[in-house]
C-alpha positions as CSV (number, residue, x, y, z in Angstrom):
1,X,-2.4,12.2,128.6
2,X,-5.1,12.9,130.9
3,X,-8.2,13.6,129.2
4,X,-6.0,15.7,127.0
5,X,-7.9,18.3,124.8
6,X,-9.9,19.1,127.5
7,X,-7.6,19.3,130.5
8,X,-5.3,22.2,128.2
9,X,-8.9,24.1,127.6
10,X,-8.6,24.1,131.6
11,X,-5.0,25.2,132.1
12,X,-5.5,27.6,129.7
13,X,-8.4,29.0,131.1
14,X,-8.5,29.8,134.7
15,X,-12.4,29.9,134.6
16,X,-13.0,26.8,133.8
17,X,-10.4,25.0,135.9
18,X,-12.4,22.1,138.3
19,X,-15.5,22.5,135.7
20,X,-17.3,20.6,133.5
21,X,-15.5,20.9,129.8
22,X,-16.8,19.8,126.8
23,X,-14.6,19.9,123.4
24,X,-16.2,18.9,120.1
25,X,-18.3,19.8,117.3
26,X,-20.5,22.4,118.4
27,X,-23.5,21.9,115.3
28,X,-26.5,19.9,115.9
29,X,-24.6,16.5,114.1
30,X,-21.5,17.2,116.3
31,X,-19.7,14.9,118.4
32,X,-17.9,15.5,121.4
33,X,-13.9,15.1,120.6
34,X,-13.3,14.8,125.1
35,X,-14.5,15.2,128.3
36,X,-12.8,16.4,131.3
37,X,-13.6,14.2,134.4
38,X,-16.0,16.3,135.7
39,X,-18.1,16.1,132.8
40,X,-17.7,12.6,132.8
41,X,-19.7,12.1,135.9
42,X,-22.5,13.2,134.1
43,X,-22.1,10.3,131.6
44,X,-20.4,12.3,128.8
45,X,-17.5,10.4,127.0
46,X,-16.2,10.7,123.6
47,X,-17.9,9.9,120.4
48,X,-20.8,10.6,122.1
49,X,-23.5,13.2,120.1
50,X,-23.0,16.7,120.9
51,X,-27.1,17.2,121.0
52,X,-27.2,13.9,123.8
53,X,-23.9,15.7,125.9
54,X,-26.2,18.9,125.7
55,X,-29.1,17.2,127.5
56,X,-26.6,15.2,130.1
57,X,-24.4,18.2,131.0
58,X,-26.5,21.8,130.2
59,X,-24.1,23.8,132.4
60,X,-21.0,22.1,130.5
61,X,-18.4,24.4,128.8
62,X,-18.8,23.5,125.1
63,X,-15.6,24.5,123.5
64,X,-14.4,24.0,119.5
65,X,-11.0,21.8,119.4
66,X,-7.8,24.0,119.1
67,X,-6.0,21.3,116.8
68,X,-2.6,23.2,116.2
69,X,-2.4,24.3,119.7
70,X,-3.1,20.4,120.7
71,X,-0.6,19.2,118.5
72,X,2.4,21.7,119.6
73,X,1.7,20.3,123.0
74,X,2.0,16.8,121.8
75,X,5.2,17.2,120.0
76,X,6.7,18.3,123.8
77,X,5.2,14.9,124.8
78,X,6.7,13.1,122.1
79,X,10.2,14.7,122.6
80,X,10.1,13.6,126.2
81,X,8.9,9.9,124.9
82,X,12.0,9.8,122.3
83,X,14.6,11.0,124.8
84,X,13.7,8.0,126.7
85,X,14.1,5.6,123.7
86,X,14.4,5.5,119.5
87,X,11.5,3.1,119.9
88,X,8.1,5.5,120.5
89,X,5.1,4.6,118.1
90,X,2.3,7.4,118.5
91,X,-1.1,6.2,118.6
92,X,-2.9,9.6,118.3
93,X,-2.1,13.5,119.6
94,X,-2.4,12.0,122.8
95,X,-1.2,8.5,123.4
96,X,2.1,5.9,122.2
97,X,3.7,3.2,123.2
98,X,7.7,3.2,124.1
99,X,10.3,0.2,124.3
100,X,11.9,1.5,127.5
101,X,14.8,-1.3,127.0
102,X,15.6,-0.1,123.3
103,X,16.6,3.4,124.8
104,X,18.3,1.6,128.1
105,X,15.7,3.7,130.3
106,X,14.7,0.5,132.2
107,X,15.9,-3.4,132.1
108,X,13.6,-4.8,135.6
109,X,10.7,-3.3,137.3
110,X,12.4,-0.9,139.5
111,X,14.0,1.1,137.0
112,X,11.0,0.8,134.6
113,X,8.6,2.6,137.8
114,X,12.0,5.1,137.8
115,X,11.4,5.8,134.3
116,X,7.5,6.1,134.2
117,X,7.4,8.6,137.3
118,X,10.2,10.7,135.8
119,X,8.1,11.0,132.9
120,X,5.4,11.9,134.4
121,X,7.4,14.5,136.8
122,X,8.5,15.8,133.1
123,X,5.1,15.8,131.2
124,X,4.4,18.0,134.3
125,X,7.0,20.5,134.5
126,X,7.0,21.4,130.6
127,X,3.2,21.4,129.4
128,X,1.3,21.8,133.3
129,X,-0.9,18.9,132.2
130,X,-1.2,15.3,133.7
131,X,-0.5,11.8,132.3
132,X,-0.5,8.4,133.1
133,X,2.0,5.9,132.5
134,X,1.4,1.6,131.8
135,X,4.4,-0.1,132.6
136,X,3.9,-3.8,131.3
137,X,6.3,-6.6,129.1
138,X,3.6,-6.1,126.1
139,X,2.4,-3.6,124.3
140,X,-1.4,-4.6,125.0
141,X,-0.5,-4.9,128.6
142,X,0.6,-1.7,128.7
143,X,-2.2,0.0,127.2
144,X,-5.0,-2.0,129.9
145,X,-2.1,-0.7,132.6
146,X,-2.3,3.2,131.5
147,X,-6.0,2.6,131.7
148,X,-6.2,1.6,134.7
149,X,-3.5,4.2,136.2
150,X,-6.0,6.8,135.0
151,X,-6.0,9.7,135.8
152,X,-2.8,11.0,136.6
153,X,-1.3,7.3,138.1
154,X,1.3,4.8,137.1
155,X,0.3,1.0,136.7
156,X,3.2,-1.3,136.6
157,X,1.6,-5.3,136.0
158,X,4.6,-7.4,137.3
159,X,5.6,-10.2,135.2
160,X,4.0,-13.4,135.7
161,X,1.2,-11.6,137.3
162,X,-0.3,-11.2,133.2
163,X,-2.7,-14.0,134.1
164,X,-4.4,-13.0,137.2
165,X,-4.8,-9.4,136.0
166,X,-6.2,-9.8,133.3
167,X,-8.8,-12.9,134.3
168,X,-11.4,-11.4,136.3
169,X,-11.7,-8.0,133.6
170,X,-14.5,-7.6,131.1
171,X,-13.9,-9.1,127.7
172,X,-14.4,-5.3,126.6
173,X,-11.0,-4.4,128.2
174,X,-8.8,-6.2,125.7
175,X,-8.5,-4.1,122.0
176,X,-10.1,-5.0,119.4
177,X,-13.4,-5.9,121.8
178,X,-15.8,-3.7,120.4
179,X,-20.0,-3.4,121.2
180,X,-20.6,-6.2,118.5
181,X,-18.1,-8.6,119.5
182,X,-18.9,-7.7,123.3
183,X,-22.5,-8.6,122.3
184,X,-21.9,-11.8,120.5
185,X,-19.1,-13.0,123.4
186,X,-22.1,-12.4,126.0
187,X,-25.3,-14.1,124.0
188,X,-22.3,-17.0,124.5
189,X,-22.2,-17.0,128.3
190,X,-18.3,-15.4,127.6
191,X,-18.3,-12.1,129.9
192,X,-14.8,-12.3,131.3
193,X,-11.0,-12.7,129.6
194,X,-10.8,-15.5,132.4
195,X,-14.1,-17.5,131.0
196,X,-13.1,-16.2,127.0
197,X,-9.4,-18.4,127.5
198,X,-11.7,-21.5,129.1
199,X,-13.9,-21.2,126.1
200,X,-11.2,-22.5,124.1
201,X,-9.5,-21.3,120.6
202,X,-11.3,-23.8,118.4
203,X,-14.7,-21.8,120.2
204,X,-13.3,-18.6,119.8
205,X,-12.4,-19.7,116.2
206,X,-16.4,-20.8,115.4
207,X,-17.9,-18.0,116.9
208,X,-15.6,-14.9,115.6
209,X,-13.5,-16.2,112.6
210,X,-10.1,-17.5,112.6
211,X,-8.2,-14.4,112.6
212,X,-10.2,-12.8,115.4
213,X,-11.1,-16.3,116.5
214,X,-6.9,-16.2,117.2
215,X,-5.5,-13.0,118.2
216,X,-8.6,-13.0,121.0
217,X,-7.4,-16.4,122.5
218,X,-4.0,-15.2,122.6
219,X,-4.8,-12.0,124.6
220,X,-6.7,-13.9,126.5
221,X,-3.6,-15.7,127.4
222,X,-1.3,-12.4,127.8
223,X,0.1,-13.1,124.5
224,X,1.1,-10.6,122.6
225,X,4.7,-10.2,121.1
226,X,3.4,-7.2,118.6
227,X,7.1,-5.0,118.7
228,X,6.7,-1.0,119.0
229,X,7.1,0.6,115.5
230,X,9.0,3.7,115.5
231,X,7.3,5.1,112.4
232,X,4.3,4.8,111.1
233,X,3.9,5.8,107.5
234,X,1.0,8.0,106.8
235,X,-1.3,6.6,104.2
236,X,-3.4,9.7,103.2
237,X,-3.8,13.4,104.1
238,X,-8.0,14.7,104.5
239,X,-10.2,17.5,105.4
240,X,-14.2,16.7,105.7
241,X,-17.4,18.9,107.1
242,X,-20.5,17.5,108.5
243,X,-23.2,20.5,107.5
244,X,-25.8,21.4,109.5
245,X,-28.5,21.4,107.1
246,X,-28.3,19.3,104.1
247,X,-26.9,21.0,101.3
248,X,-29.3,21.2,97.9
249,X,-27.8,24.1,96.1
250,X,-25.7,22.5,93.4
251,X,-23.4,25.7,93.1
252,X,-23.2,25.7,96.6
253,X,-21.7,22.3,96.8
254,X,-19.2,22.8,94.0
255,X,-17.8,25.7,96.4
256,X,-17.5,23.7,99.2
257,X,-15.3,21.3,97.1
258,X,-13.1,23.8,96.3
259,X,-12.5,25.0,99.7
260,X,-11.9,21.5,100.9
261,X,-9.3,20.7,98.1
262,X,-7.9,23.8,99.2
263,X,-7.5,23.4,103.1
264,X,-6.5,19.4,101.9
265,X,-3.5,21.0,100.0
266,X,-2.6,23.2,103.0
267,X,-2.3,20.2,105.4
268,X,-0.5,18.5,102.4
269,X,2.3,20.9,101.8
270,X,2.5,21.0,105.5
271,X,3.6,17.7,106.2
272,X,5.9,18.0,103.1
273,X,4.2,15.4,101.1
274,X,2.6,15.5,97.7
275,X,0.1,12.8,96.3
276,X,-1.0,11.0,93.3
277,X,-4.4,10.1,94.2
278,X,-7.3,12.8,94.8
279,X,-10.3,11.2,96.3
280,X,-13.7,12.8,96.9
281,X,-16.6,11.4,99.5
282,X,-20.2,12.7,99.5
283,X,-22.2,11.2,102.5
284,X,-25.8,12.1,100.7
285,X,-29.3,13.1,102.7
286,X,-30.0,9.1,103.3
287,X,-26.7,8.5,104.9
288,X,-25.7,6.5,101.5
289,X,-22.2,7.6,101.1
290,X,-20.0,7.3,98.1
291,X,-16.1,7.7,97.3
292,X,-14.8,9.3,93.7
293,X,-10.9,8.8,93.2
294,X,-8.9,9.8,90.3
295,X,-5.2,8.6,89.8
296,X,-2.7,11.1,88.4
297,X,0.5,10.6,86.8
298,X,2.8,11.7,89.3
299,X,2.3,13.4,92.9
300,X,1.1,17.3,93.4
301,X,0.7,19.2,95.9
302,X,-0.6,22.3,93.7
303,X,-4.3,23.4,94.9
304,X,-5.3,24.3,91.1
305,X,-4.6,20.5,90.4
306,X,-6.4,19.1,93.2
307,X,-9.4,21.5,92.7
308,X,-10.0,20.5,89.0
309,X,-9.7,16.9,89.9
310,X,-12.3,16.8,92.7
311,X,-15.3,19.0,90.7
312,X,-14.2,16.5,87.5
313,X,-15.1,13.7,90.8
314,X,-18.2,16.0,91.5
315,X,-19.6,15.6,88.1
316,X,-20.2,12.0,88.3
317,X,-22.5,12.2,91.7
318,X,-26.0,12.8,91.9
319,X,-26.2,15.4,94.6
320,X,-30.2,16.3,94.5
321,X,-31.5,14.8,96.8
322,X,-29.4,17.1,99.3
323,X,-25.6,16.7,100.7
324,X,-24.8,15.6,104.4
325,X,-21.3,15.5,104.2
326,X,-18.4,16.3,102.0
327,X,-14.4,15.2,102.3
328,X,-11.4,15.5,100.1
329,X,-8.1,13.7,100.4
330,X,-4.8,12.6,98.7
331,X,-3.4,9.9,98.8
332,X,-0.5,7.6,97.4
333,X,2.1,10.2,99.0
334,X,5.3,11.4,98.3
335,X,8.0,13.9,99.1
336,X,8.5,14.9,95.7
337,X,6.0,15.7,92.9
338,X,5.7,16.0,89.6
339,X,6.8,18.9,87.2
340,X,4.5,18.9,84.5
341,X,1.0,19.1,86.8
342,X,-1.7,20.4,84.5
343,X,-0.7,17.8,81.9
344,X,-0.8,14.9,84.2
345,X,-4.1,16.5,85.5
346,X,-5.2,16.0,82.2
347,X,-4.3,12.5,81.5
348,X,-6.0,10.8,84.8
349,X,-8.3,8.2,84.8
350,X,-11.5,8.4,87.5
351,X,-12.6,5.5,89.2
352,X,-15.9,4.4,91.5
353,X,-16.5,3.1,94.7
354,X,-19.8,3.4,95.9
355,X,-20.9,2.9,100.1
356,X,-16.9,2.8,101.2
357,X,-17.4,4.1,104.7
358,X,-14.5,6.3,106.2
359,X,-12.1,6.4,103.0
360,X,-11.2,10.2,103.8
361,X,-11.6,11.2,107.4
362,X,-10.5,14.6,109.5
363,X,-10.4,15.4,113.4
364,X,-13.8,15.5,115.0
365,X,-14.7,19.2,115.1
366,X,-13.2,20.5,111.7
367,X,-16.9,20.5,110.6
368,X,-18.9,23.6,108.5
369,X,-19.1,26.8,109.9
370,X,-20.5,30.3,109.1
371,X,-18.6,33.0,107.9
372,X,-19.7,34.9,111.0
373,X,-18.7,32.0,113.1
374,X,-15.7,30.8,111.7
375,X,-14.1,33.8,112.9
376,X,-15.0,33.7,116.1
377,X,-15.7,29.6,117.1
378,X,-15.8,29.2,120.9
379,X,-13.3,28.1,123.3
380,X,-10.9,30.1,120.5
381,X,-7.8,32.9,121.6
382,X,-8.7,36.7,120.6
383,X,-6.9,39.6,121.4
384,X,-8.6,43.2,122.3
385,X,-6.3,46.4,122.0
386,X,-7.9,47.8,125.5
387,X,-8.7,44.4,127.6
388,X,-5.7,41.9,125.6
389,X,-5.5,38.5,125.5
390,X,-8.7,36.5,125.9
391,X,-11.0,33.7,124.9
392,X,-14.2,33.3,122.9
393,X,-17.2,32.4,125.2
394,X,-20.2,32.4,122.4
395,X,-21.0,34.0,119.4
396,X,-24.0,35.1,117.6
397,X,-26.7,37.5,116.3
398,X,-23.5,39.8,115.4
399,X,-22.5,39.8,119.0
400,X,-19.4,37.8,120.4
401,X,-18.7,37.3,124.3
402,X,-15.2,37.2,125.3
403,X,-13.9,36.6,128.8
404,X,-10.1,38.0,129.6
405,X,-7.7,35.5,131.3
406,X,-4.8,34.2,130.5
407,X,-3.2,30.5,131.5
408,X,-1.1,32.1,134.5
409,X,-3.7,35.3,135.9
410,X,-6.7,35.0,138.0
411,X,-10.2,34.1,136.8
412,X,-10.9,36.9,134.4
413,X,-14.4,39.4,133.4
414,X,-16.3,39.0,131.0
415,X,-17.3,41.3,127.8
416,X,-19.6,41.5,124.7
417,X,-18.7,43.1,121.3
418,X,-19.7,43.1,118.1
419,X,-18.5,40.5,115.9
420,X,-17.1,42.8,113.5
421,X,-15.5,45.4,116.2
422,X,-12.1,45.9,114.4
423,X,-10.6,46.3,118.7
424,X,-11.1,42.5,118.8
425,X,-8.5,39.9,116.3
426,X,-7.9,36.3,116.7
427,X,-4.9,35.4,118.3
428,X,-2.6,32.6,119.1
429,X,-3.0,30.7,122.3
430,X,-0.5,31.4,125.0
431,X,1.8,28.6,126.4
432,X,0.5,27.0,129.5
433,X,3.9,26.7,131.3
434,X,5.6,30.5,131.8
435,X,8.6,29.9,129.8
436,X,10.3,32.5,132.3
437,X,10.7,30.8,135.4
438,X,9.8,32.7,138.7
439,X,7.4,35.3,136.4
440,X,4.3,34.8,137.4
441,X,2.0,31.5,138.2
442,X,2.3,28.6,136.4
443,X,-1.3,27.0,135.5
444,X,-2.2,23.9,137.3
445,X,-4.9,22.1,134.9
446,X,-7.9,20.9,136.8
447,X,-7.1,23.2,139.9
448,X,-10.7,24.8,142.0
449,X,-10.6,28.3,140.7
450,X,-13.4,31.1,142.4
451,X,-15.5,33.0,139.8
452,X,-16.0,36.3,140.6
453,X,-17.3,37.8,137.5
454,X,-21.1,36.7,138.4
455,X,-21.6,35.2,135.1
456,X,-22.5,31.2,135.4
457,X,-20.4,28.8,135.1
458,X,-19.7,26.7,131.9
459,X,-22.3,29.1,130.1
460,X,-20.8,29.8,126.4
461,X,-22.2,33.3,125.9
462,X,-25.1,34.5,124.0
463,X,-26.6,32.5,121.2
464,X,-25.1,29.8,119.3
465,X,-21.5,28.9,118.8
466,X,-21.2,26.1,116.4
467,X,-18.4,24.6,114.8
């Protein structure tokens, strides 16, 4: 998908359609989650700090991620994806890889081109949105082809052309190339795939390892016989916030424990799993960050269980020097769990893994927020019982700005109200595509939309909206 968390901020809001959109973690250690195109001319790309898109892009729509609304989209995508074939292996909300022959969709170029602009006509019709489709005899072939088809394309690389397309491209292109290995290939004089396969695997081997050594020499060679995997089985379920100012208030830490064990156990029981394993990370004021885990009997999905197990966790950390971060997760999953929970609580065993980086980790944006702003995070669906549906533009000093518009009406006028005005609830977001054809206009993401409320554009309101 096309810039995907972004471009469905832009169908589903008229205003903002051909702007630049920002989606990510609104607090000062925020992140940004995507960038639609526009925004990317102004050099803001994922992963980047929220605080350095803020200086590149001022006039930016900064929005908070909408994660269940994201992820209902995606399961469309997916159905689409596993009507063509058994054989689909997601790589995130946005992206997987299908075996076209498994399902019979394509056996030679033409009728895989068939099958990738049907998709794409498909993808279209049911969510509004764009993507684009890689159409190659590997699955790492196929990822460099949907690059390259971006945005909104199809890429087919033509067997026995796997050679010469890949040769003259930047080392950085094939996965698993990061900004360290990048680094190292180029102190070695190796900036291209073509000059990394003349360098040799015995050189590859010396200057990387043998197992990256390896697998690099082979991509560079268009090897790569790695089969789709329909399933992938999920290791752990986690929740984690990133404060804004370091926490130093003991108390205040064991509370936000307890919430996080809490929202944990929500995502748990709604995947259907339970877990044997509660794990607790504390990223500390010096960036030092340490794992707790304690092993239970059986798997649980009761929050009582998981609460007591990660403040017993809590104990054993020294937190005064102030808290940057704090995560809970579960792993060693199951579908079933254990009857007698409290007893089992009782009878686990703790264990220590100091600096582990990334043991428990959550979508970028689920980060700490104020009670204030929790309730009303930007870029977030609110209905008022005069003006209806609408979206969050900003929040703060008890005043929220909400502009009315809805994925199929014209750009829509803004108004402020006080965050506590009992006229103005959340709401769920509206589907993008009219699921009554010929009743009103379906959204086109991207499209140039006129604003004539005279308010500017991108603007999120008065004061701060973090996440």
């Amino acid at each position: 998908m096309d810039a995907f968390f972004a471009s469905v901020e832009q169908a589903s809001k008229p205003s903002l359609r051909g702007k630049a959109v920002i989606v990510g973690g609104l607090g000062p250690r925020g992140v940004v989650a995507t960038a639609s195109y526009e925004a990317r001319i102004f050099g803001v790309r994922s992963a980047l700090p929220m605080a350095q898109a803020r200086r590149l892009a001022p006039n930016a729509a900064y929005l908070v991620p909408r994660f269940a609304f994201y992820r209902s989209i995606s399961d469309q995508v997916m159905g689409l994806l596993r009507a063509l074939s058994p054989l689909v292996e997601p790589l995130s909300l946005d992206e997987a890889f299908v075996d076209l022959e498994a399902g019979g969709a394509a056996w030679d170029e033409r009728s895989a081109r068939l099958a990738g602009a049907k998709l794409r006509a498909d993808i279209r019709e049911v969510t509004g949105l764009t993507g684009s489709v890689g159409l190659a005899a590997s699955k790492m072939l196929a990822k460099i082809a949907s690059e390259q088809a971006k945005p909104d394309g199809l890429v087919l690389i033509e067997p026995g052309r796997e050679r010469a397309l890949l040769a003259p491209l930047p080392v950085r292109t094939l996965p698993g190339v990061g900004p360290a290995t990048g680094d190292h290939l180029r102190r070695a004089g190796i900036h291209t795939v073509d000059e990394l396969a003349e360098a040799g695997e015995d050189e590859l081997v010396r200057l990387l390892g043998k197992a990256h050594g390896h697998a690099l020499y082979a991509m560079a060679l268009a090897r790569d016989e790695r089969p789709v995997v329909a399933e992938r089985e999920t290791k752990s379920v986690s929740v984690e916030d990133t404060y804004d100012v370091d926490i130093h208030d003991r108390v205040r830490v064991g509370t936000e424990v307890r919430r996080l064990a809490d929202r944990c156990v929500r995502r748990l029981r709604g995947a259907g799993l339970a877990g044997r394993t509660i794990v607790l990370k504390v990223r500390r004021y010096d960036f030092s960050t340490l794992t707790r885990s304690e092993t239970l009997r059986g798997p649980t999905d009761d929050p009582a269980v998981v609460r007591e197990a990660a403040a017993r966790l809590l104990e054993s950390v020294d937190t005064t020097g102030g808290v940057r971060l704090l995560g809970v997760g579960v792993s060693g999953l199951a579908d079933y769990t254990q009857e007698d929970l409290f007893a089992q609580a009782a009878g686990g065993r703790a264990e220590e893994s100091p600096g582990e980086e990334d043991q428990v980790t959550a979508p970028m944006g689920e980060e700490q927020q104020t009670s204030t702003e929790r309730r009303w995070p930007a870029g977030h669906d609110v209905r008022h019982t005069e003006y209806g549906h609408g979206w969050v533009q900003g929040s703060g000093l008890g005043r929220v700005t909400v502009r009315f518009e809805t994925p199929g009406s014209a750009v829509g006028r803004v108004k402020t109200f006080r965050t506590d005005d009992p006229a103005l609830q959340p709401a769920d977001p509206l589907p993008l595509v009219d699921p009554s054809p010929g009743e009103g206009e379906r959204p086109r993401a991207g499209a140039e939309t006129g604003d004539g409320s005279g308010a500017s554009p991108g603007v999120m309101g008065p004061g701060p909206s973090q996440v």
